[in-house]
C-alpha positions as CSV (number, residue, x, y, z in Angstrom):
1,X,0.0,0.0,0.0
2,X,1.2,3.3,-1.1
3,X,0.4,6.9,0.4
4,X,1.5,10.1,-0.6
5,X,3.0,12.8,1.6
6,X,1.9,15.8,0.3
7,X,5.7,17.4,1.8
8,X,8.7,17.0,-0.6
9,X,11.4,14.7,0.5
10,X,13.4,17.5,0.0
11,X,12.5,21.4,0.1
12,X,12.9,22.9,-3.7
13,X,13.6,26.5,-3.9
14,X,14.1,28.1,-7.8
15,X,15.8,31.9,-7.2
16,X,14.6,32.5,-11.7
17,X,12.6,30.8,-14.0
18,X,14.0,28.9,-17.0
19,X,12.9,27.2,-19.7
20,X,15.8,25.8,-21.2
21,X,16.7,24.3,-18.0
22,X,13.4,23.1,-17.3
23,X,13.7,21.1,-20.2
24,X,17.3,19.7,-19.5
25,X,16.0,18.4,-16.3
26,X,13.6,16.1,-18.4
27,X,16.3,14.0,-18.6
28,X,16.0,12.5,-15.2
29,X,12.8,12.7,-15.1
30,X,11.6,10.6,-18.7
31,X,14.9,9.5,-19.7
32,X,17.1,6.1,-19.7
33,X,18.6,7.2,-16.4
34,X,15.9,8.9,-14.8
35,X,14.1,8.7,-11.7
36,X,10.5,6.6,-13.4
37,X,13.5,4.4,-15.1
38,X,14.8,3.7,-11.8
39,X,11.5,3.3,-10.2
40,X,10.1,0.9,-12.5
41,X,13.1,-1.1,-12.0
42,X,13.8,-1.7,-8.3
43,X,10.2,-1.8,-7.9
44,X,9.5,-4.6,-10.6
45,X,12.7,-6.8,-8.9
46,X,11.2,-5.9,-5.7
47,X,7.9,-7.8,-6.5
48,X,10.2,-10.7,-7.9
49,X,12.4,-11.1,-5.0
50,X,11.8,-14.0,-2.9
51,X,14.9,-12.7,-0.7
52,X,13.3,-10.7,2.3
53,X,15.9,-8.1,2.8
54,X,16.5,-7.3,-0.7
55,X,13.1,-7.1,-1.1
56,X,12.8,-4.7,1.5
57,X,15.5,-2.6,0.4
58,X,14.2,-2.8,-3.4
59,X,10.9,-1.4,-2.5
60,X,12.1,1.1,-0.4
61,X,14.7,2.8,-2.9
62,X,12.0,1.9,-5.2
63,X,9.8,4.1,-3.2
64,X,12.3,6.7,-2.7
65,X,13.0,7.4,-6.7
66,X,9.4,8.0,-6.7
67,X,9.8,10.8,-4.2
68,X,12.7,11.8,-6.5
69,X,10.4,12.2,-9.3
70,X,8.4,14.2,-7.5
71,X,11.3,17.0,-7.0
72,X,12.6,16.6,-10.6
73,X,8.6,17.0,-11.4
74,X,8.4,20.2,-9.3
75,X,11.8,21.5,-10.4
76,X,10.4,21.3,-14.2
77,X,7.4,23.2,-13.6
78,X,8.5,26.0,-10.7
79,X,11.3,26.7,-13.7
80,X,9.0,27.1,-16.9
81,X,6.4,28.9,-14.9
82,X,7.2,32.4,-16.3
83,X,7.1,31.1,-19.6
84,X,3.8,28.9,-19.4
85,X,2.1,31.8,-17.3
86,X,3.0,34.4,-20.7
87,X,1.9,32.1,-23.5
88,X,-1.3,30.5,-21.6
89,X,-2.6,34.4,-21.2
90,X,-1.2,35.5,-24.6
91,X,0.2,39.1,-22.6
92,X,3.0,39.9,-24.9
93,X,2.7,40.1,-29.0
94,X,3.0,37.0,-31.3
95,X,6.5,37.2,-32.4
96,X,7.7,38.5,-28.6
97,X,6.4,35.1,-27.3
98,X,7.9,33.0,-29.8
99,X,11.4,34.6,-28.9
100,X,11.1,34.2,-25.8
101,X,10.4,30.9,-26.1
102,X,12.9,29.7,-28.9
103,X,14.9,31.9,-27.3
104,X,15.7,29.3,-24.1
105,X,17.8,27.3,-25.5
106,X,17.5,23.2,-26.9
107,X,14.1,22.3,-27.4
108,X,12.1,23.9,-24.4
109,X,9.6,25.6,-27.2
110,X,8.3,22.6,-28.0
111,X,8.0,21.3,-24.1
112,X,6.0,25.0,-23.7
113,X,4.0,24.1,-26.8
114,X,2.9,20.8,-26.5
115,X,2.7,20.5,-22.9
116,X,1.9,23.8,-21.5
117,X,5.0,24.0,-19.3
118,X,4.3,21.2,-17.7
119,X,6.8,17.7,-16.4
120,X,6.3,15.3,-19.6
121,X,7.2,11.9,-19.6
122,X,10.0,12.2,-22.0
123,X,13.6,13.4,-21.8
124,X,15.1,16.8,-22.8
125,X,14.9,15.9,-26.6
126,X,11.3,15.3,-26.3
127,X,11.4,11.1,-26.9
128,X,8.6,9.5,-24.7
129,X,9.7,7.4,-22.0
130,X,10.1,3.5,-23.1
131,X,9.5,1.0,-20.5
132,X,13.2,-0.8,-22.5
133,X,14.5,1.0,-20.0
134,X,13.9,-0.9,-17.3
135,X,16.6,-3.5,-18.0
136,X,15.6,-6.0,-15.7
137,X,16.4,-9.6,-16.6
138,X,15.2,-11.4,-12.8
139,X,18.2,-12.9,-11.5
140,X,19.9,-10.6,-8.6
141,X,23.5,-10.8,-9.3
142,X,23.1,-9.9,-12.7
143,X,19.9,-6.8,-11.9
144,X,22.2,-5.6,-8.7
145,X,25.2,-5.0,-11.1
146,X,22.8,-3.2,-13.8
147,X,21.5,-1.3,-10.0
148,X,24.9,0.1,-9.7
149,X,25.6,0.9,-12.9
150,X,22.4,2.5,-13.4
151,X,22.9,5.0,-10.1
152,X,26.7,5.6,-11.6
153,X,25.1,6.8,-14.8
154,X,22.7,8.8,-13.1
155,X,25.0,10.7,-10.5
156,X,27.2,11.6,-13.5
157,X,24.1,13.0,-15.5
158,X,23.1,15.1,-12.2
159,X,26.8,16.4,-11.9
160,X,26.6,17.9,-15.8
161,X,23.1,19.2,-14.6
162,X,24.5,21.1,-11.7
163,X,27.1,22.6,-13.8
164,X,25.0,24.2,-15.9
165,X,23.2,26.4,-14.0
166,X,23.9,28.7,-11.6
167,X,21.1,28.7,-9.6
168,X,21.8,28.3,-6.0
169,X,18.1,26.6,-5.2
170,X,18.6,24.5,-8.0
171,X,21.7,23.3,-7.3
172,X,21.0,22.6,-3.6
173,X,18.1,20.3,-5.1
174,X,20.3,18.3,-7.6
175,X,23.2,17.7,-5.4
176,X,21.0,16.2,-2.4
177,X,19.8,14.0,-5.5
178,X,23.0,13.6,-6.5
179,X,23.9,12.5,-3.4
180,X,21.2,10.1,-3.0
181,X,22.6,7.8,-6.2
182,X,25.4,7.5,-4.1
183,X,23.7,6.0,-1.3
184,X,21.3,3.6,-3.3
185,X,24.8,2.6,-5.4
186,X,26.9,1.9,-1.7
187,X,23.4,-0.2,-0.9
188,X,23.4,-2.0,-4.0
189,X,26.7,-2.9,-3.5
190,X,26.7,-4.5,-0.2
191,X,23.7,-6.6,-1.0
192,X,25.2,-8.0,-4.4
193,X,28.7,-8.9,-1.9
194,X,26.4,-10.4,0.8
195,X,25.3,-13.1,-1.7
196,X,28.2,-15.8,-1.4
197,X,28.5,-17.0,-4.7
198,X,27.8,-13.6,-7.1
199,X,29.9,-14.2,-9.7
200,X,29.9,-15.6,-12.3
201,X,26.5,-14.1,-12.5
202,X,23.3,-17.1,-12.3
203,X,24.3,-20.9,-12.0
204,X,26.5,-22.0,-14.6
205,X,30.2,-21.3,-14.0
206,X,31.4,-21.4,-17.3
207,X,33.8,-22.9,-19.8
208,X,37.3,-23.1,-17.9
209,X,39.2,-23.8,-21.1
210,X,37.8,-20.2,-22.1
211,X,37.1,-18.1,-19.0
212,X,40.5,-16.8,-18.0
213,X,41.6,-16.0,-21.8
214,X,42.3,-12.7,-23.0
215,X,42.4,-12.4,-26.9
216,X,44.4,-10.0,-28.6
217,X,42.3,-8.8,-31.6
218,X,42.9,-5.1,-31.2
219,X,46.4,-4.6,-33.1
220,X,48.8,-2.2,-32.9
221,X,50.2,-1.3,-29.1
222,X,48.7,-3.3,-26.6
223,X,48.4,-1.8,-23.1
224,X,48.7,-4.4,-20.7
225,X,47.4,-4.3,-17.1
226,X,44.9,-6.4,-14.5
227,X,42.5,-6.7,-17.5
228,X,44.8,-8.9,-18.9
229,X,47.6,-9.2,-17.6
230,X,48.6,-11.8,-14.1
231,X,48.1,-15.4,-13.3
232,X,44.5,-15.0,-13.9
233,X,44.9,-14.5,-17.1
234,X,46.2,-16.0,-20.4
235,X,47.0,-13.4,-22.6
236,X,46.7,-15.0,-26.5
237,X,48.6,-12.4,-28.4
238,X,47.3,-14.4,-32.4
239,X,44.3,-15.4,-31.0
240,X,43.0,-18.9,-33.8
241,X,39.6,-20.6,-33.7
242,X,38.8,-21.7,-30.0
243,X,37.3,-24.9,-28.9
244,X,36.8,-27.8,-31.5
245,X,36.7,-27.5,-35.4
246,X,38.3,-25.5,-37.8
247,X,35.6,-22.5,-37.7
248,X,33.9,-23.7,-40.8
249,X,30.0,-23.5,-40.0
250,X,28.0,-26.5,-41.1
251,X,24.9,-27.7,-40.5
252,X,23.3,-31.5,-41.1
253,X,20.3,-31.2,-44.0
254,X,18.0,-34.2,-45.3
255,X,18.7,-35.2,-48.8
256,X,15.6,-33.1,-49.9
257,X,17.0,-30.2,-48.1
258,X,20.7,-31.0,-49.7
259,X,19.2,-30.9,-52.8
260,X,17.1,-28.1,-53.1
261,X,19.7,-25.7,-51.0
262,X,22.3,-27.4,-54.3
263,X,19.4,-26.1,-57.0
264,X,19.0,-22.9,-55.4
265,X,23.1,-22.2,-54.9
266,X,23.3,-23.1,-58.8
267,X,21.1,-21.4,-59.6
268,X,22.2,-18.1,-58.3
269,X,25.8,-18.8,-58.6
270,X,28.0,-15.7,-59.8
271,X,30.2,-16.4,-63.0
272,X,33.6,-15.5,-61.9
273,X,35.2,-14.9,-65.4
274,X,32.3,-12.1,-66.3
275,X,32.4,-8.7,-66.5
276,X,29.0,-7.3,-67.2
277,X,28.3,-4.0,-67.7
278,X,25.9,-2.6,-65.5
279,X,22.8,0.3,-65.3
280,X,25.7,2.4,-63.6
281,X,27.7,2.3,-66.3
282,X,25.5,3.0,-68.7
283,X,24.4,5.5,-66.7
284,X,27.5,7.5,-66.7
285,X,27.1,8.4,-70.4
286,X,30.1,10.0,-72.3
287,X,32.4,11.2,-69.8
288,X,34.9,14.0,-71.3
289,X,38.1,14.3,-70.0
């Protein structure tokens, strides 16, 4: 059961308004790494987890990016509030409207525009959120590494966001959620290491003839270091076909299917020795030197 507090998690203060960074804020609140994304996605492993505390910690950091979307929601609208007051009421001339509007910065006309100056569900370059981005595949080593990469992504996107303004109330806002990534990442962490057996990820352990190699296939200089380099490791510096075979693909066909795959390859074979002249070259007419 869910209720809503009708108090912020965290008080939001805007010193201007601004429409161009209203609409940069989208980002985290309909994009890939935004606060719906992450929602969605520690709320829908939540319901899957059959592992109490981990399901108690999903829900609640679930929870929490709700109250996240919230602020990013109210941040949106307390900044485009100018703006949507003017061209709801019409107060200045035609062409003074549309510069003030196109005259924000990225797209935040067409955020004005289409949604009044309102907290779309779509990022800064107006794409609708996609529920792809909730990358969830159900088994917890696997989601609780996407976890922390997904709160990396997102402090890094809230660091470029508080260097572009210069907003003190704004700023204040975006670094406490800045701050918050952190903590969900440290908790993600710690409940990935307190499963005993996390990696490989799932059941299967692997291959041993092929999980410590390292194949060379970038040439030139090779920088070598504890990516490839150690006991751990065997480095293959002209790295052949692995396992068994010679790397020729074949597959086993019934004599029906051996014979009509032998019709159809004969009869689409290319003649080696001939050189056609094509609608290209005609094309081209008489070219003068």
């Amino acid at each position: 059961m869910f209720s809503h507090n009708k108090r912020l998690q965290y008080t939001v203060r805007v010193n201007e308004t601004n429409p161009g960074l209203a609409n940069l804020l989208l980002e985290q609140f309909g994009g890939p790494q935004g606060e719906l994304a992450a929602a969605c996605r520690y709320f829908t492993q939540a319901i899957a987890e059959d592992d109490a505390g981990r399901k108690d910690m999903l829900f609640d950091i679930a929870t929490e990016e709700l109250s996240h979307l919230e602020i990013i929601g109210s941040l949106v609208c307390m900044l485009n509030k100018g703006a949507r007051g003017k061209l709801a009421e019409g107060v200045d001339a035609e062409g003074e409207i549309y510069r003030s509007l196109s005259g924000s910065g990225n797209d935040s006309h067409l955020t004005q525009l289409l949604y009044g100056g309102g907290a779309p569900l779509t990022n800064s370059a107006g794409v609708p959120w996609s529920a792809a981005y909730v990358d969830t595949i159900g088994e917890p080593t696997a989601d609780l590494r996407s976890n922390i990469a997904a709160e990396a992504r997102a402090k890094i996107v809230y660091e470029r966001l508080i260097n572009i303004t210069e907003d003190p109330g704004v700023k204040d806002a975006l670094t406490f959620l800045m701050t918050r990534e952190i903590a969900h990442q440290k908790s993600f962490e710690k409940a990935l290491y307190a499963i005993d057996n996390n990696f490989p990820p799932g059941k299967l352990p692997g291959d041993p003839q092929f999980t410590n190699l390292y194949l060379d296939l970038s040439k030139g200089d090779e920088v070598r270091g504890p990516w490839n380099k150690g006991g751990e490791w065997e480095y293959v510096k002209e790295p052949a076909t692995l396992g068994k075979g010679d790397g020729v693909a074949t597959v086993k066909l019934s004599s029906e299917e051996e014979k009509l795959n032998q019709q159809l390859a004969e009869r689409t074979a290319s003649d080696p020795k001939s050189d056609p002249q094509t609608g290209a070259e005609l094309g081209q007419g008489n070219v003068k030197a």
